[in-house]
N, C-alpha and C positions, 0 to 999 in steps of 0.2 A: 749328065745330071749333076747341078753341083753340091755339095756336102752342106748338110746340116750347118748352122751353124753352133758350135761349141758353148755350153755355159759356163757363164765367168764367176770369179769372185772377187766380190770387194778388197780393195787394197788397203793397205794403212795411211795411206794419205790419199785425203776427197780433194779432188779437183773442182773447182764450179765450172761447169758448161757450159750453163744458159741461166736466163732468167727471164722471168713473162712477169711483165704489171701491167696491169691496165682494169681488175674489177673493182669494182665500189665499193665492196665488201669483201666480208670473210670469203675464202675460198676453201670451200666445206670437201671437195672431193677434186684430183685430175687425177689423169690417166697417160700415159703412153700411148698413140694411134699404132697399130701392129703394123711392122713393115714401112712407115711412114716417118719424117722426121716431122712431129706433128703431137700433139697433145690436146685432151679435151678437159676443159673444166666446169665446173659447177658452181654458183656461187649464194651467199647471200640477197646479193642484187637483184634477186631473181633474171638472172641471166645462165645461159648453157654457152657457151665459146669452142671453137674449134681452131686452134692457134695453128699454124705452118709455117716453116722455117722460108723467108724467100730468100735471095741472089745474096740479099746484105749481111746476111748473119741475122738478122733481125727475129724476133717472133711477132707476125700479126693475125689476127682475129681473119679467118675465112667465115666463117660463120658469127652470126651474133643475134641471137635466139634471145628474147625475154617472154619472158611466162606472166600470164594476165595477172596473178597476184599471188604472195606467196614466196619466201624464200627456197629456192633449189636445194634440197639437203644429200640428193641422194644420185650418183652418176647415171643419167638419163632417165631417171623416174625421179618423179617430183611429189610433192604433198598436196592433198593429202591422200589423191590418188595416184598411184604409179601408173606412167603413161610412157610407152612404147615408141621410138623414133627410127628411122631407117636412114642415114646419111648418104648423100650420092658419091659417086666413084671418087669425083673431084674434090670432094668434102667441101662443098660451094652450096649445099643445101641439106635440110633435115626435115622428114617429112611423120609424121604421125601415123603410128600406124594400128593403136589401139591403147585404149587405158582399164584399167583393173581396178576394179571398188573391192579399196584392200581395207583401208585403215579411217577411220574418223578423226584421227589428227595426226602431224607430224612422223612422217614415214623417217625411221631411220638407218636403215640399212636394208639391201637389195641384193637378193644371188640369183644369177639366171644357172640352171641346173639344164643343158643342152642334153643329155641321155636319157635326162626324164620329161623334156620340154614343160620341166615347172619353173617358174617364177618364185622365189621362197621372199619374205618382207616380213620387218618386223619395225615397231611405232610406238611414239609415246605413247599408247592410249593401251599399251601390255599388250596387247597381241602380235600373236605369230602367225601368219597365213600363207598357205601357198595357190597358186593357179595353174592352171593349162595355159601354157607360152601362146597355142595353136588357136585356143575358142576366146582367154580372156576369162573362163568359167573359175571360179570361187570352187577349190576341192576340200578347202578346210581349213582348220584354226583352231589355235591353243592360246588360253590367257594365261600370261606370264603373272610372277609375283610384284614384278617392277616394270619400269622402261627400261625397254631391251636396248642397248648398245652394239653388241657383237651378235654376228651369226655366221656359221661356218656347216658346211653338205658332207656325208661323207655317203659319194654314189651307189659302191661296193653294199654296202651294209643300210643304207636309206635310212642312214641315224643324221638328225638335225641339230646343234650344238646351239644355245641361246643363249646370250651372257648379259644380266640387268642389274640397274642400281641397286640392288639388295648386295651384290657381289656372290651373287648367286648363278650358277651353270647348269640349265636343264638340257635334260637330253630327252630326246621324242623319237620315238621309230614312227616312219610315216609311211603308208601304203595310199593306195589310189586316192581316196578317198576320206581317210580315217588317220589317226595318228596315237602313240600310245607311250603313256610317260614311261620312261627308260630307270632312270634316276636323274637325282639334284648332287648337286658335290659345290663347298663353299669352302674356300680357302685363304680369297681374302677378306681384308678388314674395311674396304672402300667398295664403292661399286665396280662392275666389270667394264670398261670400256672398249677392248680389242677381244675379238678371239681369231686365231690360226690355228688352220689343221695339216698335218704334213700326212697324208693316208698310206703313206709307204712305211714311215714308222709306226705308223698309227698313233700321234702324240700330238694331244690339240693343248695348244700356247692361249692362256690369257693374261692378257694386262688389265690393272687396274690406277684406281686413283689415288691406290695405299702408295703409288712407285712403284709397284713389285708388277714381276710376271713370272708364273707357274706353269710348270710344265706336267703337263698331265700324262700319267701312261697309260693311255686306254686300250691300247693291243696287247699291251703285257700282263691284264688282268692284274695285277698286281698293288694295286692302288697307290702306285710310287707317285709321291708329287713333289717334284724338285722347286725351288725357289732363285729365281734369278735377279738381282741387285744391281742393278747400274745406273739408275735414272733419279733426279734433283729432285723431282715434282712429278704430278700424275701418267703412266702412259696412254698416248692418244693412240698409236695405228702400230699393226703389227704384219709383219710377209716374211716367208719363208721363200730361201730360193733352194728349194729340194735336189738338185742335182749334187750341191758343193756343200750342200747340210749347215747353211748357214740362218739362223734367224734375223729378221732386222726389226729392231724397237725402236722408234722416236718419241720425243716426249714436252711435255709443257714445258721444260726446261729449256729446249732446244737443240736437245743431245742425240743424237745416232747413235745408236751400240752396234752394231754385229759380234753376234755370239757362235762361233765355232760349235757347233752342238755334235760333232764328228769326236767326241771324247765323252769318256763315261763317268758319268758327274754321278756326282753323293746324295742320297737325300738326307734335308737337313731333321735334325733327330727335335723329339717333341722334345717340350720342354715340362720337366722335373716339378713337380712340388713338395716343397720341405717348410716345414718352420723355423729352420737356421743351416747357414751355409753348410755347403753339402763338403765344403773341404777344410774349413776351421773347426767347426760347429760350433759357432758365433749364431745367437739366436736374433731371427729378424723384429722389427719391432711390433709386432704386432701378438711376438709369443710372450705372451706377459708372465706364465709358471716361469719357462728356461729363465727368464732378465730377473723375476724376482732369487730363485733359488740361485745364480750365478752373481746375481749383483755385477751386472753388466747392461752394459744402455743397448736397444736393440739398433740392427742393424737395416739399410735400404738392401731389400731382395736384387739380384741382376742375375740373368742368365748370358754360359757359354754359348756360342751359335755354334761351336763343334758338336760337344757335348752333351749338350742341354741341361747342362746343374745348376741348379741355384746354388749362385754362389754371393758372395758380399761384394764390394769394391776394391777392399785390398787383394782379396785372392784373385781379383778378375780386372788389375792394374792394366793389362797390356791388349791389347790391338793389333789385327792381323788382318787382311784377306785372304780367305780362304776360296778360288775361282771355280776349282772342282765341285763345290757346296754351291754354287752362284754367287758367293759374296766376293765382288770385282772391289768393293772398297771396304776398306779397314772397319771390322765387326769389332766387338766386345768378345773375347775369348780368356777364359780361367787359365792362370799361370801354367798350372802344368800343361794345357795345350798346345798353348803358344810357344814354347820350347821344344814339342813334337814335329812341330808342323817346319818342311821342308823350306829350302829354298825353290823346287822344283815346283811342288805344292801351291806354290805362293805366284808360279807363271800364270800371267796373266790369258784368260780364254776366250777374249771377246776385245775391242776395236773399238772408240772412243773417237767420235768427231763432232764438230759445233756446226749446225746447219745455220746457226745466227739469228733463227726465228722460231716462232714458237709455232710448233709442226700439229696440224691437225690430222693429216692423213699421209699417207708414204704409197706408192706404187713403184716395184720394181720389176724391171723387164731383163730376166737371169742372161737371154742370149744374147742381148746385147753390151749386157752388163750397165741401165739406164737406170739412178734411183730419182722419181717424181718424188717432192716433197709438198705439199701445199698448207700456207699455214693462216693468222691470225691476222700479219700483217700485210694482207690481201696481195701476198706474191707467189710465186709458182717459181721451184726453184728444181732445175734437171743438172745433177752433177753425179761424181765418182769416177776418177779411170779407175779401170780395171784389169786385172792381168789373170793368170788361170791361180786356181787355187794353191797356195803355199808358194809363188814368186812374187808376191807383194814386196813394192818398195818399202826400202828404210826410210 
């Protein structure tokens, strides 16, 4: 019988592999085929594609599926009904095998749940609903406070994760039939656009369009929620590869992060309110007693990202990243900080690569070590060598 295969982790230097073009449009969603060298996409065009590698190296279209009308937004279920397809052995054909009257407009994301044989969807139109995989039957539904972006299952515990432009994160316990608000938790300042759940840490990842992704600790009860900082512009798609405890974020920028999340990182501390620096006591301008009785002009407030003090400009001169906190690039930090803070400290915990486009969605495939990128400028791009975890090339 032969062995498993092993999972990998991303190296410090991406390799390009492959590259598919050929849709008309945005390529809203692909996939890795399991065990295939083969990829499925989705597009604006209102097309479905089934790319396979032939003899040349080449990637061509075995299938080429378009949908009577309607952009494809969602990998194998489409808008505004989610509709069901079975692919033949050869991936030479795709056949229908049921559709689910989920959503009144725009289906934006799709989990198929196989241990609960539900179907989970959530739409511009704020709802969340889930189905029987088996009948197609409608088991229920929750209206969200915005369009929902992200959705993540967690099987164990039959807790449902929703993340919408409000940048808001509901959680719902859902039973056969019924479903029951858990809690909401808001952390960013933008909407949510990604969420990831790693169920073994019990820690569900969202990105948003503030840059930022937050790390939630929902198994540690503890309501730690760390902050992660690596990205130019908004994050679009998020995957975790759980075996090597690495996160991967892509972003409107065009950036790849992997974030080593195998170290135990800091949460960043609230931030402080004072009416004059918290390390001069230079009053800010706004405290008009302190500037009259001091006869002093007030100052522009800033906070430390270590610390969290309001401090002034001159006591908060200097600049560092801090990687253990999340901050990969050089934050605002108060003098005395910044003179604390190590060289050690200061190593870098996460992986920096240019995918060259502007990434809509990411699918990685951990045993093989395969990361699918699909973005704006209607390519599909499958790259990364990989090596086992901590022998990553120089």
């Amino acid at each position: 019988m032969a062995a498993e295969p092993q999972p990998k982790a991303l190296t410090r230097k991406p390799l390009l592999l492959n590259k598919v073009e050929g849709s008309q449009e945005v390529v809203n969603m692909a996939a890795i085929v399991p065990k295939e060298d083969g990829v499925i996409s989705v597009s604006e065009d209102r097309t479905v594609r089934v790319w396979l590698k032939r003899d040349s190296g080449q990637y061509w279209p075995s299938i080429y599926h378009a949908m009577p009308c309607n952009p494809v937004s969602v990998l194998l279920f489409f808008f505004p009904f989610p509709q069901e397809f079975i692919l033949s052995e050869d991936y030479n054909k795709m056949t229908l095998v049921k559709s689910y009257q989920a959503h009144q407009s725009r289906v934006i994301m799709i989990l198929f749940v196989l241990e609960m044989e539900w179907v989970l969807s959530t739409g511009q139109d704020k709802h969340f609903t889930w189905h029987c995989s088996e009948s197609g039957q409608r088991l229920g539904g929750y209206r969200t406070s915005a369009g929902a972006c992200g959705l993540q299952f967690d099987v164990e515990t039959r807790h449902v994760f929703v993340g919408d432009h409000s940048g808001q994160v509901t959680i719902l316990k859902l039973e056969q039939e019924s479903c029951s608000l858990v809690t909401t938790f808001k952390g960013h300042t933008g909407g949510v656009t990604a969420l990831c759940w790693d169920p073994i840490q019990r820690v569900l990842f969202s990105g948003s369009s503030d840059h930022s992704i937050i790390m939630w600790d929902i198994g540690g009860r503890k309501g730690t929620a760390i902050e992660l900082q690596g990205h130019n512009d908004k994050v679009q798609s998020l995957s975790y590869a759980h075996h090597t405890r690495q996160l991967i974020s892509c972003g409107a920028d065009g950036g790849i992060v992997v974030w080593n999340m195998d170290v135990e990182r800091q949460e960043t501390p609230e931030w402080l309110d004072s009416d004059s620096c918290q390390k001069c006591d230079q009053p800010f301008f706004w405290n008009f007693k302190q500037m009259w009785d001091s006869k002093k002009i007030g100052l522009r407030q800033h906070h430390c990202r270590k610390c969290g003090k309001a401090v002034c400009g001159k006591c908060s001169s200097k600049r560092s990243s801090i990687p253990l906190m999340g901050f990969e690039f050089e934050v605002r930090v108060c003098d005395s900080c910044h003179e604390s803070i190590t060289d050690e400290e200061r190593a870098p915990t996460a992986t920096f690569h240019d995918s060259k486009h502007n990434i809509v969605h990411v699918h990685f495939d951990a045993t093989r070590g395969w990361l699918l990128t699909s973005g704006t400028d209607k390519v599909i791009k499958g790259s990364w060598s990989v090596n086992p975890k901590g022998q990553g090339q120089d």
